[in-house]
C-alpha positions as CSV (number, residue, x, y, z in Angstrom):
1,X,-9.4,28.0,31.7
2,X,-12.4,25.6,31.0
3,X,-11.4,25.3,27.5
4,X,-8.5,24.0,28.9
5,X,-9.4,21.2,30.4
6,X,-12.0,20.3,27.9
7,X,-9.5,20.0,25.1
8,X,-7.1,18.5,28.1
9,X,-10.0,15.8,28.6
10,X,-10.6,15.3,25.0
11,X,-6.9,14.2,24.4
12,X,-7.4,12.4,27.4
13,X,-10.4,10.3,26.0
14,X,-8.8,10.2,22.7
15,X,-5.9,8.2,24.2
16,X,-7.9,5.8,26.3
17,X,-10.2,5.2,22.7
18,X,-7.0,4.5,20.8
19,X,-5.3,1.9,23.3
20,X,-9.2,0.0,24.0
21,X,-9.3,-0.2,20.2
22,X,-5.7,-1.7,20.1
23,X,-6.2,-4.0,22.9
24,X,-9.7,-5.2,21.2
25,X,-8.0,-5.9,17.5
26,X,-5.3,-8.1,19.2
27,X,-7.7,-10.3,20.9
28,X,-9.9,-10.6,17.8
29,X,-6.4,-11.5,16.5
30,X,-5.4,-13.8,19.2
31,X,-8.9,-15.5,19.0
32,X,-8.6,-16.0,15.2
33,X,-5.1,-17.1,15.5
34,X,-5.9,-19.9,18.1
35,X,-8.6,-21.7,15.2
36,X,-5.3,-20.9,12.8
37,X,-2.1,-22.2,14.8
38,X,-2.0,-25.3,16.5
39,X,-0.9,-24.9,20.3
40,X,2.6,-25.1,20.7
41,X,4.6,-28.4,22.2
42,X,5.2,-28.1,26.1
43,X,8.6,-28.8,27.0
44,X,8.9,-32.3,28.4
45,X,9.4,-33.2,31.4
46,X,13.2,-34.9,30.6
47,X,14.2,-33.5,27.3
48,X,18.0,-34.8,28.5
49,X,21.0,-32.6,28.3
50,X,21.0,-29.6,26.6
51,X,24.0,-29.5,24.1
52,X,23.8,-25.5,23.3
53,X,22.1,-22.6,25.6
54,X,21.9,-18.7,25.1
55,X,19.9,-16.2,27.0
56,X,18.8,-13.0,25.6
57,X,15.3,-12.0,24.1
58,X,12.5,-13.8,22.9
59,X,11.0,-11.4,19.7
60,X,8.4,-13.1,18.2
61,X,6.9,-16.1,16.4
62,X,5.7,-14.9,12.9
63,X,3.8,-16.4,10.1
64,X,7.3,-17.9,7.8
65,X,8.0,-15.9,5.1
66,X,6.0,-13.1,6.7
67,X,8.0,-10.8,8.8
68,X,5.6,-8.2,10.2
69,X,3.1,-10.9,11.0
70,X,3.5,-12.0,14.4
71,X,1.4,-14.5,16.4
72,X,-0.5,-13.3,19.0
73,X,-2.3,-16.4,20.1
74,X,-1.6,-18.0,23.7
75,X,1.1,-15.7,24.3
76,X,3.6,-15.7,21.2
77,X,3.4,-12.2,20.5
78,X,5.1,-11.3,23.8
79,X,8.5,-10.3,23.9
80,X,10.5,-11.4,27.0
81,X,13.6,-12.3,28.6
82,X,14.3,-15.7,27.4
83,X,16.7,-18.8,27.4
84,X,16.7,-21.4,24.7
85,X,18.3,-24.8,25.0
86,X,19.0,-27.1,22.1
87,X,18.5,-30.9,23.3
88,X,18.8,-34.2,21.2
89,X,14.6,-34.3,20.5
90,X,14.2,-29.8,20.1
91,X,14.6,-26.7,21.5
92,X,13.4,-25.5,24.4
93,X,12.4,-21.7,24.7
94,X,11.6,-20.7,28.5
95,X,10.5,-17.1,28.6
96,X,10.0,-15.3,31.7
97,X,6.0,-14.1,32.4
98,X,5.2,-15.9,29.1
99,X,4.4,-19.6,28.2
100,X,7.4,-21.9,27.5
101,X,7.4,-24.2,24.4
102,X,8.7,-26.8,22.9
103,X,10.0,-26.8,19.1
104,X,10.9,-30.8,18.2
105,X,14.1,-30.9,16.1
106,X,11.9,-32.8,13.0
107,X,9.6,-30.0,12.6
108,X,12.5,-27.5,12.0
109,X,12.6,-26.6,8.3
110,X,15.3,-23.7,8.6
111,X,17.2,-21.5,10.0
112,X,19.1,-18.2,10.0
113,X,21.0,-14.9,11.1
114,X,18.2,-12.1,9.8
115,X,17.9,-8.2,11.1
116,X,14.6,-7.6,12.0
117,X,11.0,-9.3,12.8
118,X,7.7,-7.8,14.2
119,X,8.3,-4.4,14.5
120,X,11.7,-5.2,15.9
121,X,14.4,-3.9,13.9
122,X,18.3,-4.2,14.4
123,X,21.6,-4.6,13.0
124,X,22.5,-7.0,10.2
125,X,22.7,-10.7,11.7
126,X,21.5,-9.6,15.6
127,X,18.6,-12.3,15.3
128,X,18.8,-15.5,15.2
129,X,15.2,-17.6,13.3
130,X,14.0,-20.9,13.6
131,X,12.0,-21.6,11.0
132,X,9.6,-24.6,12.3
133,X,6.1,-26.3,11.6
134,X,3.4,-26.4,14.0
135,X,0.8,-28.3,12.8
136,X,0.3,-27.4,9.0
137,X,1.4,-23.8,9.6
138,X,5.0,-22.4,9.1
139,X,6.2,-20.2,11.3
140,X,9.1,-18.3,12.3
141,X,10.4,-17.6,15.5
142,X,13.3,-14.7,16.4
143,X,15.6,-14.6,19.2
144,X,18.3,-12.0,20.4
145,X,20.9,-13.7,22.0
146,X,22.9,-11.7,24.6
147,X,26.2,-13.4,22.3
148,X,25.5,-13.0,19.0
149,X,28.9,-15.4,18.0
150,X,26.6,-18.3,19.7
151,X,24.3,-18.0,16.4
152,X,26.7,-20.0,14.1
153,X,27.0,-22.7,16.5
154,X,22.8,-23.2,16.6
155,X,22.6,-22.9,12.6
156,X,25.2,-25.4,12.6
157,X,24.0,-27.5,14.9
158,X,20.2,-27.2,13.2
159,X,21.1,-27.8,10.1
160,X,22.6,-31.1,10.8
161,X,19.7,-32.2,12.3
162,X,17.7,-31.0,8.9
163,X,20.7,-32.7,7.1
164,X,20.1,-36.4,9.1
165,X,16.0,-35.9,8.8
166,X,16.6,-35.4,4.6
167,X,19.5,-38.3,4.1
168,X,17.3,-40.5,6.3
169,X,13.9,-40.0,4.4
């Protein structure tokens, strides 16, 4: 019986090692990721009407390009319930028990219907990504709408904006 519950409190203290180690190598990458990314854009205060809005789920932000990288820092790594509104000036991304952001429509350098990001992987087309600069760094961020048929509308609607910034330059 003692043998037991030493190999019963072994597993035990296996476990706890195994989710301390976890927890420890995401804050090393959340601290080196804050030097790395610049903070993200707060929504403003009056970004005006919204001419698009979908709710669904916030995936991640990744580095572009770079699928399984996610961003960890300030609370980008989370995945949450979320609602993102397109307005004249960005899009606005309010997540529920995580930061909001702002992502201004001029630093948007893409976007697309993909199938998977961080870990997350699903049907052909189920995300939607915002490709974006923040700061220097490119990044991508995923979203899972609860209406998939929205997506065209926002890649529409995003590439006209990268259409007006290009002609304009």
């Amino acid at each position: 019986m003692s043998d037991r519950i030493l190999l019963t409190l072994a597993v035990f203290a296996f476990f706890l090692l195994c989710v301390f180690l976890m927890w420890r190598g995401w804050r090393r990458k959340s601290r080196t990721q804050s030097v790395q990314v610049p903070p993200f854009a707060e929504i403003p205060a009056e970004p005006g009407e919204a001419s698009l809005e979908s709710t669904g789920v916030y995936i991640s932000t990744t580095t572009a390009g770079h699928w399984q990288e996610r961003v960890v820092t300030r609370g980008a790594g989370l995945r949450t319930g979320a609602v993102w509104r397109l307005h004249e000036d960005g899009i606005a991304i309010e997540r529920g028990g995580a930061p909001d952001f702002w992502i201004p429509r001029a630093s948007v350098t893409g976007v697309r219907k993909d199938k998977g990001m961080a870990g997350k992987v699903m049907g052909i087309d189920a995300l939607l990504v915002v490709t974006w600069l923040a700061g220097d760094v490119e990044l991508d961020t995923g979203f899972r709408g609860d209406d998939v048929d929205d997506y065209p509308q926002w890649i529409e609607a995003l590439q006209d904006t990268r259409n007006d910034i290009k002609g304009g330059a």
